[in-house]
Backbone bond lengths (Angstrom), bond angles and torsions (degrees), N, CA, C in turn:
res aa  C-N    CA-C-N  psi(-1)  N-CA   C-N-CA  omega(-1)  CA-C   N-CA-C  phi
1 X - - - 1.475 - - 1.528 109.73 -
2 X 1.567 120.63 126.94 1.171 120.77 166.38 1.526 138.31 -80.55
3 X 1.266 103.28 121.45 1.239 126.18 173.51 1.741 124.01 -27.45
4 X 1.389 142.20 38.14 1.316 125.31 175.54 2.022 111.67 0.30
5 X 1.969 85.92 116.28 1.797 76.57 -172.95 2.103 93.02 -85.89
6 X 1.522 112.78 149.76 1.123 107.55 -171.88 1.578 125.57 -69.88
7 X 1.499 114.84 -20.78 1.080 148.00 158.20 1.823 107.50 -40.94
8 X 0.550 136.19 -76.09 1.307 153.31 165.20 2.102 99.84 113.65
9 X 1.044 111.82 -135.55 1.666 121.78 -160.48 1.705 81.28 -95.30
10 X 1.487 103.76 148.23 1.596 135.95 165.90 1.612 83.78 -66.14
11 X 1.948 90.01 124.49 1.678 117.80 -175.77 1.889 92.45 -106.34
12 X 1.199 107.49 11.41 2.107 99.78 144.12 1.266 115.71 -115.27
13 X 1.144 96.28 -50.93 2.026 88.94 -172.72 1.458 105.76 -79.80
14 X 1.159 107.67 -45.84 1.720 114.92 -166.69 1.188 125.76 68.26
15 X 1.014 117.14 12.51 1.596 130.09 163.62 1.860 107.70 -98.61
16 X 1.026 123.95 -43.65 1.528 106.37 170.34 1.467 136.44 -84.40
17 X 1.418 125.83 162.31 1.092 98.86 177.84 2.009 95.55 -84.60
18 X 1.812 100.36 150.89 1.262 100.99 153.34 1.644 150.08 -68.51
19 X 1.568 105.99 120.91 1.442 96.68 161.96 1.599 130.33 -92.30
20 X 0.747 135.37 13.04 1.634 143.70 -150.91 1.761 111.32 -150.84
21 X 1.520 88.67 122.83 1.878 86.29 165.93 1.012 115.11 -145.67
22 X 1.498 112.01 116.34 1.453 130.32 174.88 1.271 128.81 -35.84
23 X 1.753 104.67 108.86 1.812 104.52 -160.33 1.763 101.17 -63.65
24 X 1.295 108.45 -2.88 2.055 82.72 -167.47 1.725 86.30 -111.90
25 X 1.390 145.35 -73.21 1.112 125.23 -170.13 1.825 121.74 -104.21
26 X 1.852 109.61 46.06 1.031 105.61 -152.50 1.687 150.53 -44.28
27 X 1.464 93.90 98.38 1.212 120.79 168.79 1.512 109.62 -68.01
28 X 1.567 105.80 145.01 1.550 121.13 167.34 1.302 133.20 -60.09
29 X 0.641 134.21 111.24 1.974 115.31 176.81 1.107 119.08 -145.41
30 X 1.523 116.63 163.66 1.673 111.27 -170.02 1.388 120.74 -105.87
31 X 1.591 93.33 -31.89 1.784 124.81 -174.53 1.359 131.04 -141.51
32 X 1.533 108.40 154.46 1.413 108.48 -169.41 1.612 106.37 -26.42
33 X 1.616 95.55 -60.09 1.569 105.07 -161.72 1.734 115.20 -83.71
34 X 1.421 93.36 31.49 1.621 81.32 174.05 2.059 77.95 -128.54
35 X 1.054 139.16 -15.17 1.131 132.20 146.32 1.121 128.83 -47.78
36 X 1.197 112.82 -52.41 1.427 108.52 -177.00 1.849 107.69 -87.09
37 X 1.268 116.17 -1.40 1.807 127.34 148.77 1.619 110.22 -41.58
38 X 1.329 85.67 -77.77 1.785 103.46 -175.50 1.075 113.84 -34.03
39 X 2.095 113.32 -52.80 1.334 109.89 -147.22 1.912 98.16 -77.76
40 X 1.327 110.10 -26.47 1.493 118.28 178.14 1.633 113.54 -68.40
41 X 0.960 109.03 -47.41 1.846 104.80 -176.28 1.467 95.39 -70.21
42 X 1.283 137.64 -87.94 1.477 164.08 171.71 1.967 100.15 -28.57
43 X 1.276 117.88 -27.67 1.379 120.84 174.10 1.426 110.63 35.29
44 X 1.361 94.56 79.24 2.053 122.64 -156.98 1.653 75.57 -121.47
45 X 0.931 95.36 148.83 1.919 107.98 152.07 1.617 124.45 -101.72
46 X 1.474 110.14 -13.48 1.168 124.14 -161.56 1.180 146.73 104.13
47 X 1.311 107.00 -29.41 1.577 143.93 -138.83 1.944 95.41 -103.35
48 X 1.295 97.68 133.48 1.597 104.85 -163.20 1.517 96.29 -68.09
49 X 1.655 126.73 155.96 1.148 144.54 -171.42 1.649 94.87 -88.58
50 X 1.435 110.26 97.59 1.725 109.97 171.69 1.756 117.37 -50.88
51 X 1.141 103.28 -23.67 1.694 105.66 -163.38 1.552 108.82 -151.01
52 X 1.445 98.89 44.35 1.667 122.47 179.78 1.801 96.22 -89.32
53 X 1.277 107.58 129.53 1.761 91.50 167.47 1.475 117.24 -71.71
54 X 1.123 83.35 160.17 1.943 117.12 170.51 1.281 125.11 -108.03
55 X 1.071 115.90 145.62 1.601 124.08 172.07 1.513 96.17 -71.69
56 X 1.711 118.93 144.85 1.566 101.17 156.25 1.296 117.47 -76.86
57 X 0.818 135.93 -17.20 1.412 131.49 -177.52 1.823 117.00 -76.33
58 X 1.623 107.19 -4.72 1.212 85.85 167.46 1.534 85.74 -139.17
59 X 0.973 114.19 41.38 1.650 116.38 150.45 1.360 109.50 -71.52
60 X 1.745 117.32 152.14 1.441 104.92 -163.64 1.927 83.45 -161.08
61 X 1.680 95.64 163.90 1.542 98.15 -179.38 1.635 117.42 -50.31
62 X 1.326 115.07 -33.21 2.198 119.13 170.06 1.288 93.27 -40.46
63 X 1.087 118.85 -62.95 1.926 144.85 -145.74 1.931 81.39 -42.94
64 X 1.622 98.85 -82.83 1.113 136.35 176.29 1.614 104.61 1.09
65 X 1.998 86.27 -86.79 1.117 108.07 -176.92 1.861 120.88 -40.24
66 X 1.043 99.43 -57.04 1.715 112.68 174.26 1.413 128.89 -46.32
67 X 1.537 107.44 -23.37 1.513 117.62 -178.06 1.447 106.60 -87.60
68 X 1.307 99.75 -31.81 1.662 120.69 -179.00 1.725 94.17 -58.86
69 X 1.128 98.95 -67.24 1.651 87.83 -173.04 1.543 143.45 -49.61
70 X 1.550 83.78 -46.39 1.346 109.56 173.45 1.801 122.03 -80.80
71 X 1.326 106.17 -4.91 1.709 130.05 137.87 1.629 103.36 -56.96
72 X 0.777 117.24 -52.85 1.742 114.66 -163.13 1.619 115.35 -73.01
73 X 1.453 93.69 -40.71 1.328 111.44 -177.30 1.426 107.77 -76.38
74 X 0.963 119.57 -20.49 1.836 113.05 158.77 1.198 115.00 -96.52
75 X 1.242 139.04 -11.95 1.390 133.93 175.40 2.024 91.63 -70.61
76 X 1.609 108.50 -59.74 1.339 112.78 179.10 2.017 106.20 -33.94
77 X 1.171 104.25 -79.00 1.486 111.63 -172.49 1.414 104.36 -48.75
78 X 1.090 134.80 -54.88 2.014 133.54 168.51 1.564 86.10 -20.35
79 X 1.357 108.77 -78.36 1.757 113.79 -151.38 1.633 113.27 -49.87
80 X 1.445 93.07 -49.27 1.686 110.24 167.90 1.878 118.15 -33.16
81 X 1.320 97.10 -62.82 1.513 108.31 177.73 1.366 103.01 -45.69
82 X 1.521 124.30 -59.85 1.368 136.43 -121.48 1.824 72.91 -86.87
83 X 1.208 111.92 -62.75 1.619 115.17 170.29 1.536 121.81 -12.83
84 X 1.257 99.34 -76.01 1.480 103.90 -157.31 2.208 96.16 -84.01
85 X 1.224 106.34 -18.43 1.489 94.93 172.60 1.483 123.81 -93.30
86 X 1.477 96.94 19.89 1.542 91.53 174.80 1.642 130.07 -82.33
87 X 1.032 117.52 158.03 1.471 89.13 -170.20 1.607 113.33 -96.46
88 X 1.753 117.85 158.80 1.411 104.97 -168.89 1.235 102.60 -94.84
89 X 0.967 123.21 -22.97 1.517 139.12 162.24 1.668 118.92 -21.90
90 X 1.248 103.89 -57.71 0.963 97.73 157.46 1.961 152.64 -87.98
91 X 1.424 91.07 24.29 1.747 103.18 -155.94 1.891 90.73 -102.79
92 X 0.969 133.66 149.83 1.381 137.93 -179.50 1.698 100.75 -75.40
93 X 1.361 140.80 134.04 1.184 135.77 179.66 1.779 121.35 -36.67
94 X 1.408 95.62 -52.39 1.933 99.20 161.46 1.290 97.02 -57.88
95 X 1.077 170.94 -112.15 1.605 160.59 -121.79 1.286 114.01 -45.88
96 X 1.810 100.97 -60.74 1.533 107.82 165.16 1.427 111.94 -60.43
97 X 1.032 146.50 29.42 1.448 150.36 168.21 1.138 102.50 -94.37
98 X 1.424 98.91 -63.00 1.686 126.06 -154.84 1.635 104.49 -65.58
99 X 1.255 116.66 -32.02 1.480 118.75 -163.95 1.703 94.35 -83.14
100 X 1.268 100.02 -67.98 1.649 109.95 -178.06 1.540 102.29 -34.04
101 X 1.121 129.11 -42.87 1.784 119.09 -165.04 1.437 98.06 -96.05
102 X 1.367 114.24 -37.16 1.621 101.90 164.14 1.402 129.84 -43.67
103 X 1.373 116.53 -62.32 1.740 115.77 152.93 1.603 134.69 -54.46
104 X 1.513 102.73 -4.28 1.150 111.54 143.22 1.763 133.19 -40.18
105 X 1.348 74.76 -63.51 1.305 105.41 -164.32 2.127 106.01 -89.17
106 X 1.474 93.10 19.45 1.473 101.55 178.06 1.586 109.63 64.75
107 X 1.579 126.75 1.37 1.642 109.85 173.37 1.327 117.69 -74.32
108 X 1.408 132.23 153.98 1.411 116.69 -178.98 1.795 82.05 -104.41
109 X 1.027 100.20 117.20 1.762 115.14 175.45 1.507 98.03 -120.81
110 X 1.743 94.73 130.18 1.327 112.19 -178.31 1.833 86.72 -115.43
111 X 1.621 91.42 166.59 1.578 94.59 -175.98 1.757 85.83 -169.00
112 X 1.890 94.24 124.84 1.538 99.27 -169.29 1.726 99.81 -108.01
113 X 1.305 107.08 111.61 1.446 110.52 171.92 1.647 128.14 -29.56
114 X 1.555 150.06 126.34 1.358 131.89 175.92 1.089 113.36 42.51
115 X 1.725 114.06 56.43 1.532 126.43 175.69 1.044 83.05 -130.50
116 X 1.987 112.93 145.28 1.136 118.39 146.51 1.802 148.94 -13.82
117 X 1.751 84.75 -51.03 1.461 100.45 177.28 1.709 99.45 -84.03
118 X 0.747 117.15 -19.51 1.746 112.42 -175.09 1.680 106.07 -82.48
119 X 1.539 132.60 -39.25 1.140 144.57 141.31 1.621 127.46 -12.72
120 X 1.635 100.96 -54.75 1.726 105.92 -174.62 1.427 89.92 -104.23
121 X 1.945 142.76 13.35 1.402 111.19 -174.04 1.571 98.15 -105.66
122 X 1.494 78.48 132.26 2.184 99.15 -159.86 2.261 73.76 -100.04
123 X 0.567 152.26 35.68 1.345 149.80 177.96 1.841 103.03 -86.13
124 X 1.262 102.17 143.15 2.046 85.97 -173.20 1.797 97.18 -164.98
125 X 1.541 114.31 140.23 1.848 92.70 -177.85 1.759 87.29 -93.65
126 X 1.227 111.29 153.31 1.291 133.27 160.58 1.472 106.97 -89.78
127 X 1.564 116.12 109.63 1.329 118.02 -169.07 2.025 108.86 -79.30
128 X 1.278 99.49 -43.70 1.517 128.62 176.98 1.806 86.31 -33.34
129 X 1.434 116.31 -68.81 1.477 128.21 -162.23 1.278 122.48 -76.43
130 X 1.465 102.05 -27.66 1.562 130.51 -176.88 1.408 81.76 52.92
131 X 1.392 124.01 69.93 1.405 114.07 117.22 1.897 122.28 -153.74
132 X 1.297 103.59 -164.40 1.472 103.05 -156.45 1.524 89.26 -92.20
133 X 1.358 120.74 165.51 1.395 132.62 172.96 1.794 111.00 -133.68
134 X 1.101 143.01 92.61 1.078 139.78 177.13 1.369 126.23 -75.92
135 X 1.379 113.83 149.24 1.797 113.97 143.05 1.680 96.68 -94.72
136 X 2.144 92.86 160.45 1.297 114.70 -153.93 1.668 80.93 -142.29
137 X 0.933 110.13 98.66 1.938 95.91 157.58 1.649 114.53 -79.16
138 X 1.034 123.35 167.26 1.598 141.96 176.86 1.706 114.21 -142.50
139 X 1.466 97.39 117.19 1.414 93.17 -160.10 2.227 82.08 -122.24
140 X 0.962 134.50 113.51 1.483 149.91 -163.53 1.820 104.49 -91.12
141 X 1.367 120.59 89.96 1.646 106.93 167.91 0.860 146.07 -39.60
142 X 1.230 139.29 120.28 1.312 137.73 -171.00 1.376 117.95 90.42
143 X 1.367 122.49 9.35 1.453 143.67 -152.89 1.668 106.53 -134.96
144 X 1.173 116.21 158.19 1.393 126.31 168.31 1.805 101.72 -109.10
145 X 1.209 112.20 22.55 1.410 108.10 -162.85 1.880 97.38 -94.34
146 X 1.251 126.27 112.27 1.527 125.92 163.19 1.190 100.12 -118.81
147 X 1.356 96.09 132.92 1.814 110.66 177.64 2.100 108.18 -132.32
148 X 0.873 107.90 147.14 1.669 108.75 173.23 1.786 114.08 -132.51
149 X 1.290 111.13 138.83 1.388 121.17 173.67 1.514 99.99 -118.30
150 X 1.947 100.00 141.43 1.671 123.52 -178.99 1.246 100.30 -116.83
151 X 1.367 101.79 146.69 1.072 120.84 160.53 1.337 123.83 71.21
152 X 1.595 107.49 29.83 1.947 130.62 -162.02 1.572 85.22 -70.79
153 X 1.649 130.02 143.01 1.075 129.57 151.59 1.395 112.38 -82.72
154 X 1.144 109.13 140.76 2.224 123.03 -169.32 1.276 88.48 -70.40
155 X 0.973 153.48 3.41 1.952 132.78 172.49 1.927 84.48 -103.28
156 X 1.106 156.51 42.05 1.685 132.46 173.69 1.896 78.72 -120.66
157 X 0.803 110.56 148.73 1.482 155.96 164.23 1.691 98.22 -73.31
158 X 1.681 104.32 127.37 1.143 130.54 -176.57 1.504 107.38 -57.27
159 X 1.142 93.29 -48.48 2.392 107.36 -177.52 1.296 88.08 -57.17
160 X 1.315 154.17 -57.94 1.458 159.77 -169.09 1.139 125.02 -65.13
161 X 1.261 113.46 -13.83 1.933 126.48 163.81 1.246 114.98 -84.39
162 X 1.665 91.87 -65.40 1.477 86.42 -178.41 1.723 136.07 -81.74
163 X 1.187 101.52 -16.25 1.496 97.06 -178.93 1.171 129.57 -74.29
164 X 1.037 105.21 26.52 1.947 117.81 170.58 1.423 90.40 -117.89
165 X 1.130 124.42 -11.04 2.022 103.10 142.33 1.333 130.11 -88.90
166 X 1.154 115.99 1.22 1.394 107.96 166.29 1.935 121.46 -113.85
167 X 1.247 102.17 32.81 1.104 119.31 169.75 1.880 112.03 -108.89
168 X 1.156 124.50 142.95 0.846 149.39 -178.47 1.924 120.73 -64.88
169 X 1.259 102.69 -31.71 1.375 119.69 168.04 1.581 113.42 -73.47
170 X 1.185 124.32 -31.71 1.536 127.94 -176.44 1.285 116.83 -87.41
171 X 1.398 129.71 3.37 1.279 127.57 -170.04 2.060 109.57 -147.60
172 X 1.196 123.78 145.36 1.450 119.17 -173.96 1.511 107.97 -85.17
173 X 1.416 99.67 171.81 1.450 94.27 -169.73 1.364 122.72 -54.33
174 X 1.126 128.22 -32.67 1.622 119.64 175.68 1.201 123.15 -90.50
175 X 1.590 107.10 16.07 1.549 107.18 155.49 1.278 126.27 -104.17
176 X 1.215 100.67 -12.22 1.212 127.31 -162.11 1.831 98.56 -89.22
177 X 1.402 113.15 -39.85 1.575 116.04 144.99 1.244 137.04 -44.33
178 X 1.254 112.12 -31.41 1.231 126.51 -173.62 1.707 122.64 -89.44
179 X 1.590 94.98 -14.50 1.540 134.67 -173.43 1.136 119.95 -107.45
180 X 1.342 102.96 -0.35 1.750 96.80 -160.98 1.468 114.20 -89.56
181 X 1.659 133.77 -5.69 1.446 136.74 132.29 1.221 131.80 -18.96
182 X 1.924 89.96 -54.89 1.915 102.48 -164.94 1.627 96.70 -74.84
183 X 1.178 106.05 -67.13 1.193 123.72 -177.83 1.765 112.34 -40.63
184 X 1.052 127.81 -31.16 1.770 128.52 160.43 1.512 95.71 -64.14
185 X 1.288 124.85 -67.57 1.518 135.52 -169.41 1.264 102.32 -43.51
186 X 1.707 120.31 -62.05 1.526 99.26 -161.09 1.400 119.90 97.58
187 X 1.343 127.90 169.35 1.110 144.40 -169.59 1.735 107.07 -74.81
188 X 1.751 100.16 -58.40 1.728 104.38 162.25 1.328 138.90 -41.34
189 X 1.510 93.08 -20.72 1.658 90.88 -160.52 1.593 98.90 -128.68
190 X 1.520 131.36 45.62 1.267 154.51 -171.20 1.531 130.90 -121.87
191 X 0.916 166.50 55.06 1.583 167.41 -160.71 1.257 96.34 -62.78
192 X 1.532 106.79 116.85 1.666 113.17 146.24 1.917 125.53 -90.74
193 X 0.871 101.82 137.08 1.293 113.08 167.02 1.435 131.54 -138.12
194 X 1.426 108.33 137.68 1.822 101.78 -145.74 2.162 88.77 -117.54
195 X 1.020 91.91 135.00 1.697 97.57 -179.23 1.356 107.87 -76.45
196 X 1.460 93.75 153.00 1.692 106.76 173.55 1.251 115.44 -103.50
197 X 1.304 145.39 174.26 1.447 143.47 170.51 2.034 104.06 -71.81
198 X 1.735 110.42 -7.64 1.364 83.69 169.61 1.444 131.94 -144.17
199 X 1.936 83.66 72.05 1.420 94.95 -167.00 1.642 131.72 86.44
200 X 1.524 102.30 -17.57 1.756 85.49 -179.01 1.488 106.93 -120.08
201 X 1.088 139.09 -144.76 1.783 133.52 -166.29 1.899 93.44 -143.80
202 X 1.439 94.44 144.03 1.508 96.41 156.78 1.405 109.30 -93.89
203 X 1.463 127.38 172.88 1.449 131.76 -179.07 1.499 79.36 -106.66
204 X 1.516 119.91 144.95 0.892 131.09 158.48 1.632 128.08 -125.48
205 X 1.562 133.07 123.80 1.286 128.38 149.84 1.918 126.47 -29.40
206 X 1.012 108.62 118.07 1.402 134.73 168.61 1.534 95.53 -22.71
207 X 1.972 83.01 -76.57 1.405 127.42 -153.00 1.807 109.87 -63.01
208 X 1.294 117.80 -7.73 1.392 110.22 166.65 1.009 135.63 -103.55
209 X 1.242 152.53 176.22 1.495 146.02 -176.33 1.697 97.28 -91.86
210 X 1.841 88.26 159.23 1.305 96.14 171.52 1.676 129.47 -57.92
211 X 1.595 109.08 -12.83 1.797 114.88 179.89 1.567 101.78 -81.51
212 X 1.051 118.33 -54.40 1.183 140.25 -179.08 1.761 103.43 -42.85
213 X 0.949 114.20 -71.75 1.513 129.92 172.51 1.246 119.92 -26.24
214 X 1.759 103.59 -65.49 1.407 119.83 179.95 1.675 119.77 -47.18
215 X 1.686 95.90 -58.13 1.439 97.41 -168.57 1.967 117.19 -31.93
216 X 1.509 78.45 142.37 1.471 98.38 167.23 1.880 100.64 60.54
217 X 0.968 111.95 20.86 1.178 100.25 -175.36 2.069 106.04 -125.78
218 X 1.235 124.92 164.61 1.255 133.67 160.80 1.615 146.96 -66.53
219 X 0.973 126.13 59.28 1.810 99.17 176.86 1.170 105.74 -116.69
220 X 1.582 93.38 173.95 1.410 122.69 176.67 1.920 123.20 -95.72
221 X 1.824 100.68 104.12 1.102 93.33 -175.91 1.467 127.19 83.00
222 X 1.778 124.99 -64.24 1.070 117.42 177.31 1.694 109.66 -171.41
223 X 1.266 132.01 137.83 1.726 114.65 -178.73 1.153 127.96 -48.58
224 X 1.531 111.45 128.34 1.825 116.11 -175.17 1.681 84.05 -131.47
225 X 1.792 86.29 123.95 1.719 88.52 -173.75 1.746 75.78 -122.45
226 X 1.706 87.84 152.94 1.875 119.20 170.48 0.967 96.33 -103.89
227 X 1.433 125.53 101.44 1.712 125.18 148.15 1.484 119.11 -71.04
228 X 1.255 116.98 107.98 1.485 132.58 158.33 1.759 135.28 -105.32
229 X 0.906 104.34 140.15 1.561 110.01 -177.21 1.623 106.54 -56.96
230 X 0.892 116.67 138.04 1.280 113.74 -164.18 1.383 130.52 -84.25
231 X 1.653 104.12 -24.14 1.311 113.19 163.61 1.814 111.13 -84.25
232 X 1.354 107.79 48.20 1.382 120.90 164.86 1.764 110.21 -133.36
233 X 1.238 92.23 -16.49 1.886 114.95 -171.11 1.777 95.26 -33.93
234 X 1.646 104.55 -38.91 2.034 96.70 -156.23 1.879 86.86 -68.43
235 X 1.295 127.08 -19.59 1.729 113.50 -155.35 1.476 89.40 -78.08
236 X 1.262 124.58 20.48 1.607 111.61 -169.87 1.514 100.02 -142.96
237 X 0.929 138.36 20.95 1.609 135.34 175.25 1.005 99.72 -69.77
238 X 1.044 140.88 -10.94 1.469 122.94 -162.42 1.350 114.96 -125.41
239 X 1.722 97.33 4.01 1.541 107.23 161.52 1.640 111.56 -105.12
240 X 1.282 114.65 20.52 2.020 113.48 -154.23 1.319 85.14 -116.17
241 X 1.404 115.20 124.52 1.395 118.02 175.58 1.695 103.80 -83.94
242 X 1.892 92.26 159.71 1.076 105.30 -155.83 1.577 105.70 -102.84
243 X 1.421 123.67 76.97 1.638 136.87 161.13 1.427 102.58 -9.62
244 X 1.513 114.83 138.51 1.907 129.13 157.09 1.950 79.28 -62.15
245 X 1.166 110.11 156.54 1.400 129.70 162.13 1.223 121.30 -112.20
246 X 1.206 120.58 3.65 1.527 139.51 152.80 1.891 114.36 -67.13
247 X 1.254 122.18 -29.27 0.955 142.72 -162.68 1.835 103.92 -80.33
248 X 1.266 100.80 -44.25 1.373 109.04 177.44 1.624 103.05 -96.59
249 X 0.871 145.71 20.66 1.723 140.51 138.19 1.538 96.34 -79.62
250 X 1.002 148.14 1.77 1.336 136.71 177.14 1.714 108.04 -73.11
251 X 1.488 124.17 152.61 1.159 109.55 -142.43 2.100 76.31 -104.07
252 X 1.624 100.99 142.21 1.379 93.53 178.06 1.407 135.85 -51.75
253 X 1.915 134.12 153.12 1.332 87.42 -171.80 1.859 88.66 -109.41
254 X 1.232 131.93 -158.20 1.029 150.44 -149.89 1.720 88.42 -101.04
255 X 1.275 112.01 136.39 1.481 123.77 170.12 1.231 133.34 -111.97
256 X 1.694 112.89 -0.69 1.602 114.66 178.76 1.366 85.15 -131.33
């Protein structure tokens, strides 16, 4: 007994049955050359419709997934614009330092003129050293505890900043209350996550330096990392932005 093909008959020739359906305005087809028919009359490219509607009912986890991305990928390009149309005109020559060697170094560093946050960023490149020197705020969950470090050189390793806050010697007794989670936890048992200018957090490695870290990545002004306990990490997925994973096959580069 034959199978009804679901496709039904090639909607150019109409003499075959179809194998092929065009992810952006799907059309039927049987063959190369009745594909490449379609894409010429109909002047289709092929290429699936990112922001074509859907039925809900045959919306599905792909669906999902794809909007998710292509969410990201415009939040990315927003920042991009906002980047490259800013004006330099207005940035103090140390700022314009700081940005220029930042994109050096592949960060997309934004820096908002007579803003608050532009006010407290003690961040500066040392040309003499050729390298960058940051402020780092530390903002602790579940805590009233905010702390900031100046003048961090971009080759020190994240585990190496902070873990002289989770020691017990660096802080007075009622911070040290307020600490006394991290400080059981430790360095191992900690999640960093470093904010973006839009709203969501990168996950960050301990174990890398601040150059290393940055690349290819966004902030505003200067790094503001959320230290959280880590067996809290799942209440936040849905604030952890979602990295190209192409980005991390990149081969590491050298940090001192």
């Amino acid at each position: 007994m034959e199978t009804k093909n679901r496709l039904g008959n090639c909607e150019v020739c109409s003499a075959n049955t179809a194998k092929y359906c065009c992810p952006r305005c799907e059309v039927k087809t049987c063959s190369l050359s009745c594909v490449n028919i379609h894409k010429t009359e109909l002047e289709c490219d092929g290429r699936k419709y990112k922001t074509g509607f859907k039925k809900l009912e045959k919306f599905n986890d792909n669906d999902l997934s794809q909007d998710y991305r292509l969410m990201n990928e415009y939040i990315e390009a927003i920042g991009e614009f906002k980047i490259k149309t800013q004006r330099l005109s207005n940035l103090t020559p140390g700022f314009r330092r700081l940005r220029y060697q930042a994109y050096q170094r592949h960060n997309r560093l934004q820096i908002l003129p007579n803003s608050s946050l532009n006010k407290n960023n003690t961040s500066y490149y040392n040309n003499k050293l050729n390298k960058i020197f940051w402020r780092i705020d530390w903002t602790f969950h579940g805590t009233n505890v905010k702390l900031s470090d100046h003048k961090v050189p971009e080759y020190l390793k994240f585990k190496d900043i902070v873990r002289k806050y989770l020691t017990t010697e660096f802080h007075d007794d009622k911070v040290n209350e307020e600490m006394q989670f991290y400080i059981s936890a430790g360095i191992k048992e900690v999640t960093l996550l470093m904010k973006t200018p839009y709203g969501k957090y990168y996950e960050i490695d301990s174990e890398d330096s601040i150059l290393y870290t940055l690349r290819y990545k966004s902030i505003l002004e200067y790094p503001e990392i959320l230290v959280i306990l880590s067996i809290h990490k799942e209440g936040f997925s849905h604030l952890i932005y979602q990295e190209n994973p192409i980005l991390h096959n990149n081969k590491r580069i050298k940090t001192n």
